[in-house]
N, C-alpha and C positions, 0 to 999 in steps of 0.2 A: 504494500500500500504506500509508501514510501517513498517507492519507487519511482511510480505512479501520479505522485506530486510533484517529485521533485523534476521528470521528465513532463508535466502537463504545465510547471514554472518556467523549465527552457523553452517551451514553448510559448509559452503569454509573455514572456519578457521581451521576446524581438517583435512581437504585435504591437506589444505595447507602446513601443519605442516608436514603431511607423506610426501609429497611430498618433502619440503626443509632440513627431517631431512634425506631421502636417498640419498642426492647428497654431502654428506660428509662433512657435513657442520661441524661439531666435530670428527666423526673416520678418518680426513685425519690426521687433526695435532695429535691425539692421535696418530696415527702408526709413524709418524714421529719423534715425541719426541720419543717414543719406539726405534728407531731405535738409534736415538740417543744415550740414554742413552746406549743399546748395545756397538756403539761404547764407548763409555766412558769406560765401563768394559775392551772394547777389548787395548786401553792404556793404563789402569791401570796397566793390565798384564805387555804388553812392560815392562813399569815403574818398577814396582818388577822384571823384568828379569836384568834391566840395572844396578839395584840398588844392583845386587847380584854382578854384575861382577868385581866392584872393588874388592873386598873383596875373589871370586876367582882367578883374576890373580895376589895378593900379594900372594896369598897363593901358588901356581903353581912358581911364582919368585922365592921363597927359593927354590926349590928345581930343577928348570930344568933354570937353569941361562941362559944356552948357546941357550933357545928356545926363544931369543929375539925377532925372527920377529915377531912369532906367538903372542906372547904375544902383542907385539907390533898393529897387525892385528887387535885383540880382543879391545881393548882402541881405535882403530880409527875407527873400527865399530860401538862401544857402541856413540863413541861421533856426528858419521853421525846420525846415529837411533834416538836419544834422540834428535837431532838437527832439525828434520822435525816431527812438529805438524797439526794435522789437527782438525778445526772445524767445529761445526756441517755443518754447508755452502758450507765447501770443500768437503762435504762428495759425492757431486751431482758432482764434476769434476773428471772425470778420471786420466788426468793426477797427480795430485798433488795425489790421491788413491795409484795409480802405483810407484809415489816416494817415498812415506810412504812405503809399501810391500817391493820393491825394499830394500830400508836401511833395514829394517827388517831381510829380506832375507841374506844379507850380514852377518848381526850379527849371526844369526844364522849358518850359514856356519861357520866364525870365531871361534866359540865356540864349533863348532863339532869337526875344527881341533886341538884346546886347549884340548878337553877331550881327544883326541887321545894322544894326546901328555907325559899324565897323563899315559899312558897305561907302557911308557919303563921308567917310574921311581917308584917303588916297595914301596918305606919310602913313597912318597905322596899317591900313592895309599891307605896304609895305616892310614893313618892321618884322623885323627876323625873329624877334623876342613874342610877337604878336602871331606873324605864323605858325611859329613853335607851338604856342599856346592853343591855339586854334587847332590845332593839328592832334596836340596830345587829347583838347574836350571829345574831339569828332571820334577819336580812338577807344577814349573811357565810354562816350556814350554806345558802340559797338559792342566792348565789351559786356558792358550793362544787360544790352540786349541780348548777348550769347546767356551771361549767370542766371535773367529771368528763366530763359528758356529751359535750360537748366534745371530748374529748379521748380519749374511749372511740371516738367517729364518727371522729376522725382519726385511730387509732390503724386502726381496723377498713379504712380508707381502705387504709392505706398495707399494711398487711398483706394484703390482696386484692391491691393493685399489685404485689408482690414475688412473688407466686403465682401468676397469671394470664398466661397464653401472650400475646404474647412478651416483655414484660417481666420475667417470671421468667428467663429466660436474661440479660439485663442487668442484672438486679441479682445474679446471681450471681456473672456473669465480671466486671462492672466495678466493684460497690462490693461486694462478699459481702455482703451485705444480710441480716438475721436480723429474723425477727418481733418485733413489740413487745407487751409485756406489755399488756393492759386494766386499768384502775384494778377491782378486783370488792370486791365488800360483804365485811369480814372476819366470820369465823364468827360468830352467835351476832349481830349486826347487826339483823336486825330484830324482835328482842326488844326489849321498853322495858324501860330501866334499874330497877332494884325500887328503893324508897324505904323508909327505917323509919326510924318517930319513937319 
């Protein structure tokens, strides 16, 4: 009888195993960290975008003085944007998602009207210090575009993983597991910024 047990244990032991390793017991929190660290890339960006913009609007100051508002726009956007941080935690609430994009969105707009603004002064156009700069924004905001993307696929990942038979049962009973927000365009986004001289 014994026996019997102890060979009907080596048998439920390797069941058991297929059975608890498809219910997500490891690939939830792996797509999640993933997801995570996604977003982390996708603030980094921000980060080197905001970290450009001092150093473009002194440079735009010499030369278009009388564009104060604009310039002005561009420093109270960069300082909204850089003001709201998200962790990994907040990544699962909408709203605080949509304030983060939101500010984003803002700077970005600001910054489209500062290039513009670059277009009716010829000597910055020219400025090696001002192409550079120009060159390195158009770069960060690609890249930006790559980390969303990014991070939208790992996002979409992990959210299917947490939904999907039988891993939706373990990520319920062993991490409560809750969807993650997608980085989305905030309203009014693929409008171009208006310019007026």
């Amino acid at each position: 009888m014994t026996i019997d047990r102890r060979f009907s244990a080596a048998l439920l032991a390797p069941v058991a195993a297929i059975a608890v390793s498809g219910c997500g017991i490891n690939s939830v929190p792996t797509a999640q960290e993933e997801a995570k660290a996604k977003w982390a890339d996708v603030q980094a960006q921000y980060q080197r975008r905001a970290d450009l913009i001092p150093n473009l609007v002194s440079t735009v100051k010499g030369y278009a003085a009388q564009e104060k508002t604009v310039l002005t726009d561009v420093t109270n956007a960069r300082a909204r944007a850089t003001g709201i941080q998200l962790s990994g935690a907040d990544l699962q609430d909408p709203a605080k998602v949509k304030a983060f994009a939101d500010a984003q969105a803002q700077l970005s707009g600001s910054l489209g009207r500062l290039l513009a603004v670059s277009e009716s002064y010829p000597e910055l156009k020219s400025s090696d210090q001002f192409l550079a700069l120009q060159s390195q924004l158009e770069g960060t905001e690609n890249r930006i575009a790559v980390a969303r993307r990014d991070y939208n696929e790992a996002v979409r990942s992990y959210n299917t993983l947490i939904r999907t038979f039988p891993t939706a049962i373990g990520a319920k009973v062993f991490h409560g597991a809750q969807p993650m927000q997608p980085f989305e365009a905030s309203a009014g986004a693929a409008n171009a910024p208006t310019v007026q001289f």
